[in-house]
C-alpha positions as CSV (number, residue, x, y, z in Angstrom):
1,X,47.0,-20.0,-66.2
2,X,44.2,-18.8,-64.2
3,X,44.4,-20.6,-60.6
4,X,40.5,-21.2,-60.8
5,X,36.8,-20.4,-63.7
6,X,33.6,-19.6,-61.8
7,X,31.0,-19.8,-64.8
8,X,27.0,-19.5,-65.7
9,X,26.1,-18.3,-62.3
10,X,22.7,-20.1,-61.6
11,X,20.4,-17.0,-59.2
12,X,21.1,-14.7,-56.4
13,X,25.1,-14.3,-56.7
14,X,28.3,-13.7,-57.9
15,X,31.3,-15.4,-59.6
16,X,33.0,-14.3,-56.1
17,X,31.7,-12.9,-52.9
18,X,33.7,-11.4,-50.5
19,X,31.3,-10.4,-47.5
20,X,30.2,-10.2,-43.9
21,X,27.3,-11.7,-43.9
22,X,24.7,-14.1,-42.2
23,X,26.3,-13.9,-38.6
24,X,30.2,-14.8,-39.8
25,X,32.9,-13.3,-38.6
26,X,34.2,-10.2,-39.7
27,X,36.8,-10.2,-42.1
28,X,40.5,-8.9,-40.7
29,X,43.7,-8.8,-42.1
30,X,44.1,-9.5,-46.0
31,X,41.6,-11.1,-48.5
32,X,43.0,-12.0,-51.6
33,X,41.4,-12.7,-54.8
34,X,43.7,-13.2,-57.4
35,X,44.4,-14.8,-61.2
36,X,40.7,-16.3,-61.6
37,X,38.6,-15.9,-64.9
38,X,34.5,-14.6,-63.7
39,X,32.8,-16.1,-66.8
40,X,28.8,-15.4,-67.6
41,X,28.7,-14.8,-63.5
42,X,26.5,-13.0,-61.6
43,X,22.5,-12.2,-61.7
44,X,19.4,-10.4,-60.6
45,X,17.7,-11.1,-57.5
46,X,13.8,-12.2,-57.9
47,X,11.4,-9.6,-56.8
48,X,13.6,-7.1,-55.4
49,X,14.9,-6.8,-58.5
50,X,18.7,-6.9,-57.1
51,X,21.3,-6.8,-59.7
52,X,24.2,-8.6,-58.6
53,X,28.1,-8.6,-59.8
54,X,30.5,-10.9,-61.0
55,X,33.0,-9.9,-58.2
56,X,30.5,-9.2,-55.4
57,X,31.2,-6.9,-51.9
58,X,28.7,-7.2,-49.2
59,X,29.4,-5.6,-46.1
60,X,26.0,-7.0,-44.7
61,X,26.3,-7.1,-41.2
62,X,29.0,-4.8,-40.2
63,X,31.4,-2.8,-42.4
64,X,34.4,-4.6,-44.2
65,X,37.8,-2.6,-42.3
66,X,40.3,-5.7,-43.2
67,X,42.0,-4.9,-46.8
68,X,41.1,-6.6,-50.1
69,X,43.2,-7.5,-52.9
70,X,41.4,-8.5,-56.2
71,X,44.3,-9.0,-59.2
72,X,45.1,-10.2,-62.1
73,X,41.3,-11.3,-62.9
74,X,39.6,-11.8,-66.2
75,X,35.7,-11.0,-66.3
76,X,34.3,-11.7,-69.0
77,X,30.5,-11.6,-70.3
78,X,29.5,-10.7,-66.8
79,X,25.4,-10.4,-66.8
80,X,25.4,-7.1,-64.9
81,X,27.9,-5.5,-63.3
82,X,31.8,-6.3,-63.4
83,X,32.6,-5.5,-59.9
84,X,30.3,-4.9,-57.1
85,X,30.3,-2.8,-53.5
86,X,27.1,-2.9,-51.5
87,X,26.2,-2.6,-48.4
88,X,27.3,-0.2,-45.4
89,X,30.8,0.2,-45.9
90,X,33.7,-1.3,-47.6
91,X,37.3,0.0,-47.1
92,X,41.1,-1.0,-48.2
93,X,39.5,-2.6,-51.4
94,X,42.6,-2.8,-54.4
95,X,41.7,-3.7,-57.6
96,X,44.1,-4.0,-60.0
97,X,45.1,-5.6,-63.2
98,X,41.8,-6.7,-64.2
99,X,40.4,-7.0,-67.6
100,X,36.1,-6.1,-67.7
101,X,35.1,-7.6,-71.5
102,X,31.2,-7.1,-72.2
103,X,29.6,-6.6,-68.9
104,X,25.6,-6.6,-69.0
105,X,26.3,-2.7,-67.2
106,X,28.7,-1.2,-65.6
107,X,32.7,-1.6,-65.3
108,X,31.8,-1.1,-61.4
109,X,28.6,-0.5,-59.1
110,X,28.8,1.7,-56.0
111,X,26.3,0.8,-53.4
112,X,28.3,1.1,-50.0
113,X,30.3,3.9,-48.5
114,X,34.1,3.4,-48.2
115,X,36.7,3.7,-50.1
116,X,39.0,1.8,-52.8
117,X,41.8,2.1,-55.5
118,X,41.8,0.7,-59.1
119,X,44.6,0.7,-61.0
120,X,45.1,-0.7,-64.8
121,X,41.4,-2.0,-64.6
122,X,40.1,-1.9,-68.5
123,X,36.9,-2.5,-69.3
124,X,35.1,-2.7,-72.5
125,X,31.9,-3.9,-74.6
126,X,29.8,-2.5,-71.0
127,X,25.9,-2.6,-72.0
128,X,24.7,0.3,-70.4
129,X,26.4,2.1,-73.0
130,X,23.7,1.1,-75.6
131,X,21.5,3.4,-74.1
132,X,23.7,6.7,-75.1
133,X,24.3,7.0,-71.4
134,X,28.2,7.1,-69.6
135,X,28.8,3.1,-68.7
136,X,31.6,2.9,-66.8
137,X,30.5,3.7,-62.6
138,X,26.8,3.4,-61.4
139,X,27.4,5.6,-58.3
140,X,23.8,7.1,-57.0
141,X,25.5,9.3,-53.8
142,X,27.0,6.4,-52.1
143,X,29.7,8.2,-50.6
144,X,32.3,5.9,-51.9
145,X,35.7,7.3,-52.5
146,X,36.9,5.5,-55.9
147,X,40.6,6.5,-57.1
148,X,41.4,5.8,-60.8
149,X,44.9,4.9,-61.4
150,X,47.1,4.1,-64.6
151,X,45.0,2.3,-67.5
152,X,41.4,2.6,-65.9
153,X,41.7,5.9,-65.8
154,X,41.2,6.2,-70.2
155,X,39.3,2.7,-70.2
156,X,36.2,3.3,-69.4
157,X,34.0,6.6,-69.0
158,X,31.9,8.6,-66.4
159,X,29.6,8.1,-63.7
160,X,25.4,7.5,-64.0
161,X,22.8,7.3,-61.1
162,X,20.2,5.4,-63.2
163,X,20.7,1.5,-63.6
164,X,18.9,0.0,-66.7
165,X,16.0,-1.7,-66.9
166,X,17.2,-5.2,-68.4
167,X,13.7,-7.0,-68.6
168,X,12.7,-7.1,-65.2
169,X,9.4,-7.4,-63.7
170,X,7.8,-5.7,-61.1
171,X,4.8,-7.4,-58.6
172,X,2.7,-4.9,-57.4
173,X,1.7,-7.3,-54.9
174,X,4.9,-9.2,-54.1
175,X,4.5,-9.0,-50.3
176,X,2.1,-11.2,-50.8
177,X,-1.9,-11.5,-51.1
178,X,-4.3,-12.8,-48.3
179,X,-7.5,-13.8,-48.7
180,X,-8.7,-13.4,-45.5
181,X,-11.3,-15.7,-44.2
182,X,-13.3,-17.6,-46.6
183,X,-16.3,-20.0,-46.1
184,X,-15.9,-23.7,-46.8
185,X,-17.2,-24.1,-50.9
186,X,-17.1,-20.3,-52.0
187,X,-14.7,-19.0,-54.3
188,X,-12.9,-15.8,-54.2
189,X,-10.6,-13.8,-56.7
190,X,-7.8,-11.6,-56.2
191,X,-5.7,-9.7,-59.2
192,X,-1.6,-10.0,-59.3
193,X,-0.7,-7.0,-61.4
194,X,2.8,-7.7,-63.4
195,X,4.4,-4.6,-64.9
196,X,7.6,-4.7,-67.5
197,X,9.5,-1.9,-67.3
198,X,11.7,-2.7,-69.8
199,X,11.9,-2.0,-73.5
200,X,11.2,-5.9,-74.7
201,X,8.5,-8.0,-74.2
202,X,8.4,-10.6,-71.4
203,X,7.1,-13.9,-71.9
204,X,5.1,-15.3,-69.0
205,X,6.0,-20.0,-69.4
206,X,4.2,-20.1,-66.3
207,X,1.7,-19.3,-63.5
208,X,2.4,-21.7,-60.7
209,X,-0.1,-21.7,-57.5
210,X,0.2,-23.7,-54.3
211,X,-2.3,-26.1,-52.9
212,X,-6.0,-24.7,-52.7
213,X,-5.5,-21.8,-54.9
214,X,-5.9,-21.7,-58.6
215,X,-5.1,-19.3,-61.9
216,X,-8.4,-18.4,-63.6
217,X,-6.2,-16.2,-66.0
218,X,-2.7,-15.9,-66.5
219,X,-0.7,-13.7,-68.9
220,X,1.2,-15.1,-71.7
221,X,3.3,-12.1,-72.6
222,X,3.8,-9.0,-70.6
223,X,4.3,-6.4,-73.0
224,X,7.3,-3.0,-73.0
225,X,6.6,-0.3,-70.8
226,X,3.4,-2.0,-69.7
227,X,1.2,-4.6,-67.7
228,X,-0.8,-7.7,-67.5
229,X,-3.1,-9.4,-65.0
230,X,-3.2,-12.6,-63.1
231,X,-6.1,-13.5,-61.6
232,X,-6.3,-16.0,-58.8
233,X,-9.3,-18.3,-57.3
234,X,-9.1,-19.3,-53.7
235,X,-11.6,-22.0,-53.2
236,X,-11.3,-23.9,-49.5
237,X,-12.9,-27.5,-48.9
238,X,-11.3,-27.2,-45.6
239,X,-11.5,-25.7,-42.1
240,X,-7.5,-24.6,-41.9
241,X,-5.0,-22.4,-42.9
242,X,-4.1,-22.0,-46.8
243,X,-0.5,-20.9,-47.3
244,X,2.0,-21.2,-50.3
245,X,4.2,-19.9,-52.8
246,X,2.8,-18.6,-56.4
247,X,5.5,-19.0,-59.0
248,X,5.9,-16.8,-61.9
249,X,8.4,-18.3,-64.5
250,X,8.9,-16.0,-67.2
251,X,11.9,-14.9,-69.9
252,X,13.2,-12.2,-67.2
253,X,16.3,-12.7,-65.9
254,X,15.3,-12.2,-62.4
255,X,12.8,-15.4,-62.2
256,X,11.2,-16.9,-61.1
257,X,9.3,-14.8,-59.0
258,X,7.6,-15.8,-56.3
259,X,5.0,-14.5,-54.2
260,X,2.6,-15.9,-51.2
261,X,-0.4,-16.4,-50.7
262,X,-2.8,-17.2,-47.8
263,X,-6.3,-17.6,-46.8
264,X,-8.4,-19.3,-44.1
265,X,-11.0,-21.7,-45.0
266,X,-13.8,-20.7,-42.3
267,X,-16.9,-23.4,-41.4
268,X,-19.2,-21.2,-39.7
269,X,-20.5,-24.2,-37.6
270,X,-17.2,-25.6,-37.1
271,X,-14.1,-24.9,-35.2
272,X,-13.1,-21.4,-35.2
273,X,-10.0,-21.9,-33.2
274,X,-8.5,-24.6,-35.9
275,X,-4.9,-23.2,-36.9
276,X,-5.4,-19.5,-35.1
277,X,-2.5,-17.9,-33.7
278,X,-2.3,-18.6,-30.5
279,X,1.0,-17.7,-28.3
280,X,1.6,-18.7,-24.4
281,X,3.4,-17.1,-21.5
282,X,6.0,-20.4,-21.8
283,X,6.2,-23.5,-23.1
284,X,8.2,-26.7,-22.8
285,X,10.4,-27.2,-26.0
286,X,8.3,-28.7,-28.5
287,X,5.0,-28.5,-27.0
288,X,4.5,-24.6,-28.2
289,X,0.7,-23.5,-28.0
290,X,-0.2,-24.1,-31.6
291,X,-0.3,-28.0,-30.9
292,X,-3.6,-26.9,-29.1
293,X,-4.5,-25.8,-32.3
294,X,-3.4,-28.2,-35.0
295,X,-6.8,-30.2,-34.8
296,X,-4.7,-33.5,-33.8
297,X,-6.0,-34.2,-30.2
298,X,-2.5,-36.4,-29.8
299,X,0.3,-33.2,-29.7
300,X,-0.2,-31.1,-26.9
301,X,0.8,-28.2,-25.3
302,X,2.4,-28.0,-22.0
303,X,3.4,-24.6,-20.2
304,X,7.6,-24.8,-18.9
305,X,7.8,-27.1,-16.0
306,X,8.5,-25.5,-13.3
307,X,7.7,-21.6,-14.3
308,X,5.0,-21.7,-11.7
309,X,1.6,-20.1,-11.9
310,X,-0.2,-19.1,-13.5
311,X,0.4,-19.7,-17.3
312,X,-1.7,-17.6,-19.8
313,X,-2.6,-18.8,-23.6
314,X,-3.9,-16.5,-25.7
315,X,-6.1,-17.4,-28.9
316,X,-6.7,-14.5,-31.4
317,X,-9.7,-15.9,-33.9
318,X,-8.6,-13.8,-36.7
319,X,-12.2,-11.9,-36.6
320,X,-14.8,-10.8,-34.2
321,X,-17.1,-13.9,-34.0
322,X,-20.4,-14.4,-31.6
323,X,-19.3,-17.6,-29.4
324,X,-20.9,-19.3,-26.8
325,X,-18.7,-22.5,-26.5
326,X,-15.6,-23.9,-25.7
327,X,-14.1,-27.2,-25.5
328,X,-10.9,-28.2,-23.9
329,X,-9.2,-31.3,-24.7
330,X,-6.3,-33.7,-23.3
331,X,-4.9,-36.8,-25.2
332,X,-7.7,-39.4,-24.9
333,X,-5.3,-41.8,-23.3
334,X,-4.1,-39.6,-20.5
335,X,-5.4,-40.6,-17.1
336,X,-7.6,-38.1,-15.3
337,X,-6.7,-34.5,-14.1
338,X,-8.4,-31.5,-12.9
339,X,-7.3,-28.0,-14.0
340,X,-8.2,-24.4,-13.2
341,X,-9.2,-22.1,-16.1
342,X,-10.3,-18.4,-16.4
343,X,-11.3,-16.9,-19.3
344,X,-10.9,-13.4,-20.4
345,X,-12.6,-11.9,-24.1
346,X,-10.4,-9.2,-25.5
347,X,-9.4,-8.4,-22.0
348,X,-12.8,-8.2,-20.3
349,X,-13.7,-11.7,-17.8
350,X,-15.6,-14.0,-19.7
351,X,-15.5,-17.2,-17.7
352,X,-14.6,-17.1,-13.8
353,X,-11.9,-19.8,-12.4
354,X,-12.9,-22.8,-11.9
355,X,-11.7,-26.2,-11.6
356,X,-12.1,-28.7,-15.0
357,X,-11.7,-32.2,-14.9
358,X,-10.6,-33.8,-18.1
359,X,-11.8,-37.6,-17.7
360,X,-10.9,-40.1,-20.6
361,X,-14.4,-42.1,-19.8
362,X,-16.0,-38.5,-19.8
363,X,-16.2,-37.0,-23.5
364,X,-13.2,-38.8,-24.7
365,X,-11.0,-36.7,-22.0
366,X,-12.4,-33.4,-22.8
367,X,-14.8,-31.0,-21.1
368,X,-17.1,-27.8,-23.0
369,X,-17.4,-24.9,-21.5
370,X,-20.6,-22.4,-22.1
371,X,-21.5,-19.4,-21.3
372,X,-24.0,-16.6,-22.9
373,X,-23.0,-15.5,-26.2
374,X,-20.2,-13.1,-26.8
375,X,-18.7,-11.3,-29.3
376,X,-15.1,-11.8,-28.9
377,X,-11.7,-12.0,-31.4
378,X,-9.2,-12.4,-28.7
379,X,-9.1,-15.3,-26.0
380,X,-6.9,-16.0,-23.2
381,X,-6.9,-18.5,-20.8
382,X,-5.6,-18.3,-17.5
383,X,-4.6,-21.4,-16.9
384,X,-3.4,-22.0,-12.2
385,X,-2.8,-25.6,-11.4
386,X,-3.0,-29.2,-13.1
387,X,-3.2,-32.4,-10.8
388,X,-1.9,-34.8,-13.2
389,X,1.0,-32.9,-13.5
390,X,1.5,-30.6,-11.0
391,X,5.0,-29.0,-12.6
392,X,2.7,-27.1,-15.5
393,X,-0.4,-26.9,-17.3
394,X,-1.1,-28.8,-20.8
395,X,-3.6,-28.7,-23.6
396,X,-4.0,-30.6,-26.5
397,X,-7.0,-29.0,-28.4
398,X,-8.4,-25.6,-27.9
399,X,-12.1,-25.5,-29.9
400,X,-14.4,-22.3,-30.2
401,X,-17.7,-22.3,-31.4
402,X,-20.0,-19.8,-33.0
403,X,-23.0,-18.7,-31.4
C-alpha cells in the first residue's frame, strides 16, 4: 500500500518538491521520498512557460549537497515530466524502483548541474515520443551526471535538447504594457500579441481587464503555428494611477496568463504630483513619502525622528511639465508650525530656503508656493527644521501645478 496519493495538481507545482527555496534552510543529511503514487501531478507555469514535474528538484537558492532517496514510487499520467532537476545544482539524488506510466514528456528533465543514480526506474507511454523524437532524458548541456543502472537502463531511450510545444502560449508583451500618461476623457489603444506555437488550436474563454481598462477586441481562437490580437482601451475619468492584472483564460495548459497593465490619468489643470513616485532620505515607519501623495490630506509623511537635518523628498512627475506652483499641506486639524523648505528642479535651485508656516485658520493648514514658470520633471525638497515637531519634518500633501 502506497504510504500516501498526491493527485490533479491544480498550477505551478509538483506532486512532490524537494527544494531549497524561498529563504529555507538548506537541506542536510537524508531526504526520503518513498512508496507514494504521483497521479495526473505536476504543470506548466503561466507566462514563462515553465514545465514542471511530478517529482520536482529545485535547488533555488543554494545547491542541494544533503543526499536524496526517492523509492518505490508510482507516477502515473504525469502532465509533463516524470521526474525533475532544476536549478544550480543537485547532488546525491537516488532514484530507484520507480515505475514512469504515460508521462506528458520525458521519463526525466535535466535542468541543474550535479549528479544522481537511477536504478530499476521504467518508464513507458512518454509523449514526447509522438513526435518521432528519443523520449526518455530532456538534457540541453546541463552538466548533470545521470548513471543508468539495472532496468532503466533498456526502459526508456536517449537523450533530446528540444522540449515540446504542448499548447502553450506566448505574450509578446508579458512584462507588461504602460500607457503612459493620458488626459482625463481620451481613449487610447494598445495591441497584446498572442502567438501558439503549438500544433493545435487554442481557444481564447476569456479576456479579463482590471479597473479602467477595457477589451475593444479579443481573440476567440488562437490558431497552430500562428497569432491573434488583443486590443486594449485605456480611458481614465480620474487624475491617479491605473494599475492591474489582464487575465487571459484560454484551453492552454499554462493559464491563465496574466499580464499588467498601467497608465496615468493626467488633468492638465490639476494635480500633477497625485500618485508620483516620490522617495525620501528617511521616514518613520508607516509614514513613507507617498502619503504626501495619496491625495488624502489626513496620512502624512513624517521624516525618522531623530535622523536630524536636513531631510530631502524627492518628487519625479513622470514627464517634463512647465510649473509655476506648489502647495504644501498638513492635516487640517494640526495646530500651527513653521517649516524651512528649499526647492531644487532636476538638480538646479528653484526656490531658496525659507521658512513656511502651515496655519489651520490659514488655507485650511496649507501654504502655495510660486515662483516663475519652470520646466521641471524632478523635484526635491529640502526640508531643515519643523517647530511643531522639532524631532522631524512631516508632510501630508505635496501638489504641483502646471504653468
Amino acid at each position: 500500500m502506497p504510504k500516501s496519493v498526491a493527485a490533479d495538481t491544480v498550477t505551478q507545482g509538483g506532486g512532490v518538491h524537494v527544494g531549497n527555496r524561498f529563504g529555507a534552510v538548506p537541506l542536510s543529511g537524508t531526504t526520503t521520498v518513498r512508496d507514494d503514487v504521483l497521479l495526473r501531478t505536476g504543470s506548466l507555469n503561466p507566462n514563462d512557460p515553465v514545465q514542471t514535474g511530478a517529482l520536482w528538484f529545485w535547488a533555488a537558492d543554494a545547491p542541494i549537497t544533503g543526499r536524496i532517496v526517492a523509492d518505490g514510487l508510482s507516477i502515473l499520467d504525469s502532465s509533463y515530466e516524470a521526474v525533475q532537476v532544476h536549478g544550480s545544482s543537485v547532488a546525491g539524488l537516488e532514484v530507484s524502483d520507480v515505475r514512469i506510466d504515460r508521462a506528458g514528456t520525458f521519463a526525466v528533465q535535466l535542468e541543474a548541474a550535479g549528479s544522481g543514480t537511477f536504478r530499476d526506474v521504467v518508464a513507458s507511454g512518454l509523449g514526447a515520443a509522438t513526435s518521432g523524437r528519443p523520449s526518455g532524458v530532456l538534457d540541453d548541456d546541463s552538466g548533470f551526471a545521470l548513471a543508468r543502472q539495472g532496468l532503466s537502463r533498456v526502459s526508456w531511450p536517449g537523450t533530446t535538447r528540444t522540449l515540446p510545444a504542448l499548447g502553450q502560449l506566448e505574450l509578446e508583451q508579458a512584462t507588461g504594457i504602460d500607457f503612459g500618461f493620458r488626459t482625463l476623457g481620451t481613449t487610447t489603444t494598445r495591441t497584446l500579441t498572442l502567438t501558439n506555437p503549438g500544433s493545435a488550436p487554442v481557444t481564447v474563454d476569456a479576456v479579463l481587464p482590471p479597473a479602467g481598462f477595457a477589451v475593444a477586441r479579443g481573440c476567440a481562437v488562437v490558431p497552430a503555428h500562428g497569432s491573434c490580437d488583443v486590443r486594449i482601451t485605456f480611458t481614465p475619468t480620474a487624475s491617479a494611477n491605473y494599475s492591474g492584472l489582464l487575465t487571459i483564460d484560454s484551453s492552454s495548459p499554462a493559464g491563465p496568463y496574466v499580464v499588467r497593465l498601467t497608465g496615468v490619468g493626467f488633468d492638465p489643470e490639476g494635480n500633477l504630483a497625485l500618485g508620483r513616485s516620490i522617495t525620501s532620505s528617511s521616514q518613520a515607519s508607516g509614514f513613507g513619502p507617498a502619503n504626501a501623495v495619496d491625495g488624502n490630506p489626513s496620512t502624512y509623511f513624517e521624516s525618522l525622528d531623530g535622523a536630524g537635518y536636513p531631510q530631502t523628498v524627492t518628487l519625479d512627475l513622470g514627464e517634463t511639465f512647465s510649473v509655476d506652483r506648489i502647495v504644501l499641506r498638513l492635516p487640517p486639524g494640526w495646530g500651527a508650525r513653521t517649516q524651512n523648505v528649499a526647492i531644487d528642479a532636476d538638480g538646479a535651485p528653484l526656490v531658496a530656503a525659507a521658512d513656511y508656516t502651515l496655519d489651520p485658520a490659514v488655507d485650511d493648514n496649507s501654504v502655495t508656493i510660486t515662483f516663475p514658470a519652470t520646466d521641471a520633471r524632478t523635484l526635491t525638497f529640502t526640508l531643515s527644521g519643523n517647530t511643531g515637531w522639532p524631532p522631524a519634518s512631516q508632510l501630508s500633501e505635496i501638489e504641483v501645478y502646471a504653468h
